[in-house]
C-alpha positions as CSV (number, residue, x, y, z in Angstrom):
1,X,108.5,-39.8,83.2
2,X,109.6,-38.6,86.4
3,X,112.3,-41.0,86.7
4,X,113.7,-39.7,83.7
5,X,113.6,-35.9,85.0
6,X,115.3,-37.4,87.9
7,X,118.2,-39.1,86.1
8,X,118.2,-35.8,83.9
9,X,118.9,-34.0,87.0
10,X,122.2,-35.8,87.6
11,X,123.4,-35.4,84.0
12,X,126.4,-32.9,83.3
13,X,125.2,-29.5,82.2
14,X,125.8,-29.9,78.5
15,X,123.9,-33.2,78.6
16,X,121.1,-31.4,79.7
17,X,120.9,-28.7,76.9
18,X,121.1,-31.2,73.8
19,X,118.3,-33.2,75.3
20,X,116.6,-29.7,75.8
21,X,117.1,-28.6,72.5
22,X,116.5,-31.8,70.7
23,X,113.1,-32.1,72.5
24,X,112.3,-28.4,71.8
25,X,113.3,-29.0,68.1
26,X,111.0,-31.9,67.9
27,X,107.9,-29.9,69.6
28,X,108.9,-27.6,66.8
29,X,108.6,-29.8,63.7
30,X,105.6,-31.2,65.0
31,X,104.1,-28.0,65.3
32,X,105.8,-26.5,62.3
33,X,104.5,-29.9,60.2
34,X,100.9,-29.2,61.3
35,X,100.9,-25.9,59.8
36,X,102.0,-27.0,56.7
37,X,99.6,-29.4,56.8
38,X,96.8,-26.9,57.2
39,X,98.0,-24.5,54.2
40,X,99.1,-27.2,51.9
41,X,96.8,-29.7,52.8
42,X,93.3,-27.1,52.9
43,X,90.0,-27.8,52.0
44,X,89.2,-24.6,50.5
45,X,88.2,-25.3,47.3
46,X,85.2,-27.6,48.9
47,X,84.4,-24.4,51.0
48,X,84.3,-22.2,48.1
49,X,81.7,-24.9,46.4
50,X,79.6,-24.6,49.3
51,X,79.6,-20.7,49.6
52,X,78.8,-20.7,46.3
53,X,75.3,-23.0,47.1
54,X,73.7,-21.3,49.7
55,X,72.5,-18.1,50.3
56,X,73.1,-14.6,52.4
57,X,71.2,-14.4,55.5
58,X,69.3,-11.4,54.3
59,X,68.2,-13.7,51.0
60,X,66.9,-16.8,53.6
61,X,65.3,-13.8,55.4
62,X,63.6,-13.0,52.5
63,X,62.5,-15.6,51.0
64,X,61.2,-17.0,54.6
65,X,59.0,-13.9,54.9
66,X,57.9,-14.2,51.3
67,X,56.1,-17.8,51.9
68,X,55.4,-16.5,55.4
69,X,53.1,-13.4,53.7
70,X,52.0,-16.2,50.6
71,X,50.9,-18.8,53.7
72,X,48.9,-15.8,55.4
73,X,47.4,-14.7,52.1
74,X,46.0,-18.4,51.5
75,X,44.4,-18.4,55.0
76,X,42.8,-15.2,54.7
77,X,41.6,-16.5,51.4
78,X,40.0,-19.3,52.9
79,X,38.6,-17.3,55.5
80,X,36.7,-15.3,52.8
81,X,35.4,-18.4,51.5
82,X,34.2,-19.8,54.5
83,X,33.2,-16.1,55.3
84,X,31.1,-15.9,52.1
85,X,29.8,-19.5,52.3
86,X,28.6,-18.7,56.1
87,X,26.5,-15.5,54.5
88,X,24.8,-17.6,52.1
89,X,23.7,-19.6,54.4
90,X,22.5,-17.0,56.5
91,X,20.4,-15.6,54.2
92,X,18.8,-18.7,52.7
Protein backbone atom coordinates (compact mmCIF):
# COMPACT_ATOMS: atom_id res chain seq x y z
CA UNK A 1 0.00 0.00 0.00
CA UNK A 2 2.60 2.42 0.73
CA UNK A 3 4.40 1.76 -2.31
CA UNK A 4 1.51 2.61 -4.20
CA UNK A 5 1.04 6.15 -2.32
CA UNK A 6 4.59 6.52 -3.17
CA UNK A 7 4.34 5.87 -7.03
CA UNK A 8 0.99 8.07 -6.67
CA UNK A 9 3.09 10.78 -5.44
CA UNK A 10 5.14 10.93 -8.69
CA UNK A 11 2.04 10.80 -10.96
CA UNK A 12 1.04 14.07 -12.93
CA UNK A 13 -1.61 16.08 -11.12
CA UNK A 14 -4.60 14.87 -13.18
CA UNK A 15 -3.51 11.30 -12.65
CA UNK A 16 -3.87 11.83 -9.26
CA UNK A 17 -7.53 13.17 -9.11
CA UNK A 18 -9.19 10.27 -11.33
CA UNK A 19 -7.67 7.76 -9.03
CA UNK A 20 -9.07 10.06 -6.22
CA UNK A 21 -12.32 10.28 -7.43
CA UNK A 22 -12.60 6.76 -8.78
CA UNK A 23 -11.70 5.51 -5.30
CA UNK A 24 -13.97 8.00 -3.59
CA UNK A 25 -16.80 6.95 -6.03
CA UNK A 26 -16.24 3.36 -5.05
CA UNK A 27 -16.30 4.06 -1.13
CA UNK A 28 -19.47 5.61 -2.20
CA UNK A 29 -21.36 2.79 -3.85
CA UNK A 30 -20.30 0.60 -1.25
CA UNK A 31 -21.63 2.65 1.22
CA UNK A 32 -24.56 3.83 -0.83
CA UNK A 33 -25.24 -0.22 -1.67
CA UNK A 34 -25.40 -1.00 2.03
CA UNK A 35 -28.08 1.34 2.61
CA UNK A 36 -30.16 0.06 0.15
CA UNK A 37 -29.54 -3.09 1.36
CA UNK A 38 -30.84 -2.15 4.85
CA UNK A 39 -34.26 -0.43 3.54
CA UNK A 40 -34.90 -2.85 0.81
CA UNK A 41 -33.51 -5.71 2.28
CA UNK A 42 -35.27 -5.15 6.19
CA UNK A 43 -36.46 -7.52 8.45
CA UNK A 44 -39.35 -5.65 9.64
CA UNK A 45 -42.11 -7.67 9.11
CA UNK A 46 -40.30 -10.46 11.50
CA UNK A 47 -40.04 -7.55 14.09
CA UNK A 48 -43.49 -6.61 13.86
CA UNK A 49 -44.46 -10.57 14.50
CA UNK A 50 -42.41 -10.40 17.49
CA UNK A 51 -43.80 -7.10 18.94
CA UNK A 52 -46.92 -8.40 18.45
CA UNK A 53 -45.96 -11.70 20.91
CA UNK A 54 -44.74 -10.32 23.79
CA UNK A 55 -45.79 -7.96 26.20
CA UNK A 56 -45.30 -4.22 27.71
CA UNK A 57 -43.05 -4.00 30.52
CA UNK A 58 -45.81 -2.68 32.75
CA UNK A 59 -47.94 -6.11 31.71
CA UNK A 60 -44.68 -8.49 32.68
CA UNK A 61 -44.65 -6.27 35.79
CA UNK A 62 -47.92 -7.16 36.42
CA UNK A 63 -48.41 -10.32 35.91
CA UNK A 64 -44.96 -10.99 37.90
CA UNK A 65 -46.43 -9.36 40.96
CA UNK A 66 -49.65 -11.17 40.49
CA UNK A 67 -48.04 -14.85 40.99
CA UNK A 68 -45.65 -13.11 43.41
CA UNK A 69 -48.97 -12.03 45.75
CA UNK A 70 -50.75 -15.83 44.60
CA UNK A 71 -47.18 -17.53 45.83
CA UNK A 72 -47.32 -15.46 49.27
CA UNK A 73 -51.00 -16.20 49.69
CA UNK A 74 -50.32 -20.12 49.40
CA UNK A 75 -47.54 -19.84 52.06
CA UNK A 76 -49.48 -17.93 54.41
CA UNK A 77 -52.11 -20.56 53.83
CA UNK A 78 -49.99 -23.21 54.71
CA UNK A 79 -48.80 -21.48 57.56
CA UNK A 80 -52.43 -21.39 58.91
CA UNK A 81 -52.58 -25.02 58.50
CA UNK A 82 -49.57 -25.87 60.15
CA UNK A 83 -50.67 -23.06 62.62
CA UNK A 84 -54.00 -24.77 63.25
CA UNK A 85 -52.57 -28.28 63.23
CA UNK A 86 -49.82 -27.10 65.92
CA UNK A 87 -53.05 -25.84 68.26
CA UNK A 88 -54.59 -29.12 68.11
CA UNK A 89 -52.00 -30.64 69.19
CA UNK A 90 -51.51 -28.35 71.90
CA UNK A 91 -54.58 -28.86 73.38
CA UNK A 92 -54.90 -32.59 73.15
Amino acid sequence: MFNFIEKLKTQPEQKKQAIAFFTSFFIVAIIFGVWLSVHFFSVSDDVVAIKENTSSPFQSLNENLASSFEGIKGVVADFKGEMSNLNVLINQ
